[in-house]
C-alpha positions as CSV (number, residue, x, y, z in Angstrom):
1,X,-65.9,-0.6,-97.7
2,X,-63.0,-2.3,-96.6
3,X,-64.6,-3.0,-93.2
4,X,-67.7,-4.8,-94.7
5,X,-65.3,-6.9,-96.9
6,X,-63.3,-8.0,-93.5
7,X,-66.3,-8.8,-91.4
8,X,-67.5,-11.2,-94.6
9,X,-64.0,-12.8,-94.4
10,X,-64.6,-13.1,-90.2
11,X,-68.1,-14.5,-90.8
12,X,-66.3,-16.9,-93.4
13,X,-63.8,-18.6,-91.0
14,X,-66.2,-19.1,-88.4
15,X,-68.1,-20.8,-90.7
16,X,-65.1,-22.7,-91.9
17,X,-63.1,-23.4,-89.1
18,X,-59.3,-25.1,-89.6
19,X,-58.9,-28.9,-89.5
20,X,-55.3,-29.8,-87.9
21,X,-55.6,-33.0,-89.3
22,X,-55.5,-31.5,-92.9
23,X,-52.2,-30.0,-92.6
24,X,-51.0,-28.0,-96.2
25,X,-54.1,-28.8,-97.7
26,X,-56.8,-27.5,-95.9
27,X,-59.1,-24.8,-97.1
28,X,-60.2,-23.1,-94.1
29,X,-56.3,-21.9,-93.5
30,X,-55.6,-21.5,-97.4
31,X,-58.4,-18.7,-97.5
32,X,-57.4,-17.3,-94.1
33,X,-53.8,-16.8,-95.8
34,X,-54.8,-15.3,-98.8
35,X,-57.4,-13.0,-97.3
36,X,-54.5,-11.6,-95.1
37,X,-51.9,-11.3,-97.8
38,X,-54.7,-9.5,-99.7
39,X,-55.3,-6.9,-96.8
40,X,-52.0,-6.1,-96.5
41,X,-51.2,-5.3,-99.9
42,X,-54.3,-3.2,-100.0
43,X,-52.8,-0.7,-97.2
44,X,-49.6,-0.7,-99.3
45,X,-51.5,0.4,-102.8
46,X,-50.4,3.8,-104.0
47,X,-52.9,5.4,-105.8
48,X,-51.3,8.1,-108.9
49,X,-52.5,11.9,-107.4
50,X,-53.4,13.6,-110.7
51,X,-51.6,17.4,-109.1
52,X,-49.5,17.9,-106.4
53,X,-51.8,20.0,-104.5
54,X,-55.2,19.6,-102.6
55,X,-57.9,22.0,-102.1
56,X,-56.5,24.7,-100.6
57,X,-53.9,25.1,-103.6
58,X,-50.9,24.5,-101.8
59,X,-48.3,22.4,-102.1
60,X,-46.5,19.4,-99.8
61,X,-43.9,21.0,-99.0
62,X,-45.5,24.0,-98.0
63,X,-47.9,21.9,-96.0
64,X,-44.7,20.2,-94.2
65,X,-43.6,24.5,-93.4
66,X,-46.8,25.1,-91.8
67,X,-47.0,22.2,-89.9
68,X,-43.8,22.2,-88.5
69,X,-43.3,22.5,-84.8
70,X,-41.8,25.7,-85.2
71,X,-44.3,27.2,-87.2
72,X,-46.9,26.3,-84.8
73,X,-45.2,27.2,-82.2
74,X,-45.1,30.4,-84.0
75,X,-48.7,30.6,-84.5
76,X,-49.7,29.4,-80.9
77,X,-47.7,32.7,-79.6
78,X,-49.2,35.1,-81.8
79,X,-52.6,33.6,-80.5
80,X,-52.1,34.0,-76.9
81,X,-53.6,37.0,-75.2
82,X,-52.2,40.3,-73.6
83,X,-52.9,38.6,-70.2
84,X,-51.1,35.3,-70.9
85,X,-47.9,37.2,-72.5
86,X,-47.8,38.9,-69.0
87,X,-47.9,36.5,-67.3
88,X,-45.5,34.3,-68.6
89,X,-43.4,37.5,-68.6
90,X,-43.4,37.9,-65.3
91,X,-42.9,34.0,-64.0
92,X,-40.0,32.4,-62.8
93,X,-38.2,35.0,-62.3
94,X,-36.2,36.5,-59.2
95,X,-38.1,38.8,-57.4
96,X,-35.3,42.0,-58.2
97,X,-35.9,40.9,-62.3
98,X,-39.4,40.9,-61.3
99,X,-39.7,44.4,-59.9
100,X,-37.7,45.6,-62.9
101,X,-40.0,44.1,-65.1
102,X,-42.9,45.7,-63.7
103,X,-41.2,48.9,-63.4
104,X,-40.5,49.0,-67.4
105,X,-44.2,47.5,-68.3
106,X,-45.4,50.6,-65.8
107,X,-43.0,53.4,-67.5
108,X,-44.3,52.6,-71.1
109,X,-47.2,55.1,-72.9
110,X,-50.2,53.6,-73.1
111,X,-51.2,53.2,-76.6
């Protein structure tokens, strides 16, 4: 909506250019000024929320907990697979820390 209203407002001041030689007084800049001022104080409108929750029922501050970095970070390693968990537990390490590792991983019952 606020696109179409824009591209009007372009179509308008190449239609009605500005006149240097009208300085304070010309049209072409007055609506220019205007149209602008109007814009911005359209991103800046607030409108009232009726609740303090959306669809899914929960609340901003909840919303803010889940999407946390920490959170998803928490998420992102319950997600990861059996092989990505060993390998990443196996990495960078020193090769004695390494053969320990594989030693333990090797010792456990299989489940």
């Amino acid at each position: 909506m606020a696109a179409g209203r824009y591209r009007r407002f372009l179509k308008l001041c190449e239609e009605w250019p500005v006149d240097d030689t009208k300085r304070g007084r010309d049209l072409g800049a007055y609506l220019r000024q205007r149209v602008a001022q109007a814009f911005r104080e359209g991103e800046n409108t607030q409108y009232p929320r009726p609740r303090d929750t959306s669809f899914s029922g929960l609340s901003l501050e909840e919303y803010k907990l889940i999407l946390s970095t920490d959170t998803l970070g928490e998420f992102k390693e319950m997600n990861k697979g059996i092989w990505k968990k060993l390998q990443e537990k196996f990495t960078s390490r020193s090769p004695e820390e390494k053969h320990k590792a594989w030693a333990q991983a090797l010792s456990r019952p299989r489940t």
